[in-house]
N, C-alpha and C positions, 0 to 999 in steps of 0.2 A: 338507142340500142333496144332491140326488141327480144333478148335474151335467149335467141335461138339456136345460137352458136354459129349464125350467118357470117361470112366473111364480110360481108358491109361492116357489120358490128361494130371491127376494128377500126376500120375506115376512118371513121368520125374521134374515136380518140387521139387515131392516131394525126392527124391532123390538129387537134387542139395542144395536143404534147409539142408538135415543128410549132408552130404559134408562139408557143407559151417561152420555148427558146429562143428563137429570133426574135420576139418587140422585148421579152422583161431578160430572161437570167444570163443570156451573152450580154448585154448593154452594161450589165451591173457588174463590180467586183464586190461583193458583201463579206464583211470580215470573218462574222459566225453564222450560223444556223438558221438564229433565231433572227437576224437583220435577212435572209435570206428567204425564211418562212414568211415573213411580215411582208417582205417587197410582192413576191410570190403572191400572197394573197391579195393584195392590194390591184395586182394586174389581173387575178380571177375577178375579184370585185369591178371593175372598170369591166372588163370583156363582157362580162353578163349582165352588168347595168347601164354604159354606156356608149360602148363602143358600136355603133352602126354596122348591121353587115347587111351585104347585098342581097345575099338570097332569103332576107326575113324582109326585103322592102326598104331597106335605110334604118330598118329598128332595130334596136338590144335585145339579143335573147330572150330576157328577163319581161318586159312589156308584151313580146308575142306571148308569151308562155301564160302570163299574170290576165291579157285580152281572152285566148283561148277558155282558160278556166272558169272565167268568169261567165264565157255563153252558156259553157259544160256545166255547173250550178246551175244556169237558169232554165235550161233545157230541164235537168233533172227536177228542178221544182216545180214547171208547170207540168209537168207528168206526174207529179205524184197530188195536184189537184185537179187534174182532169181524172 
């Protein structure tokens, strides 16, 4: 989300909300809340560390994002010794 009040914006959440319904909170009957909030997190955790998507190349969210940052720090330190 690039905070510009684009309609893409929505696009992307609103797609990880259908997601996040169909593989974890329709599959599950959770008694309370908190058995609810815990599975929930558990499938964000998986989604963004492990789960492969295609349009990142086969990788987890979390590796592209952690790769990217990593050149973006090193970009930025060799400029600030040049």
């Amino acid at each position: 989300m690039d905070g510009k009040g684009r309609f893409l914006d929505n696009i992307f959440v609103e797609r990880l909300w259908r997601s996040s319904k169909y593989q974890c909170v329709y599959l599950h009957a959770w008694e309370t809340g908190s058995e609810a909030k815990a599975g929930v997190g558990k499938w964000i955790d998986f989604y963004n560390r492990k789960r492969p998507h295609s349009a990142l190349g086969g990788k987890p969210p979390a590796v592209v994002y952690w790769l990217r940052n990593e050149e973006t720090q090193t970009d930025q330190q060799d400029q600030r010794v040049a």
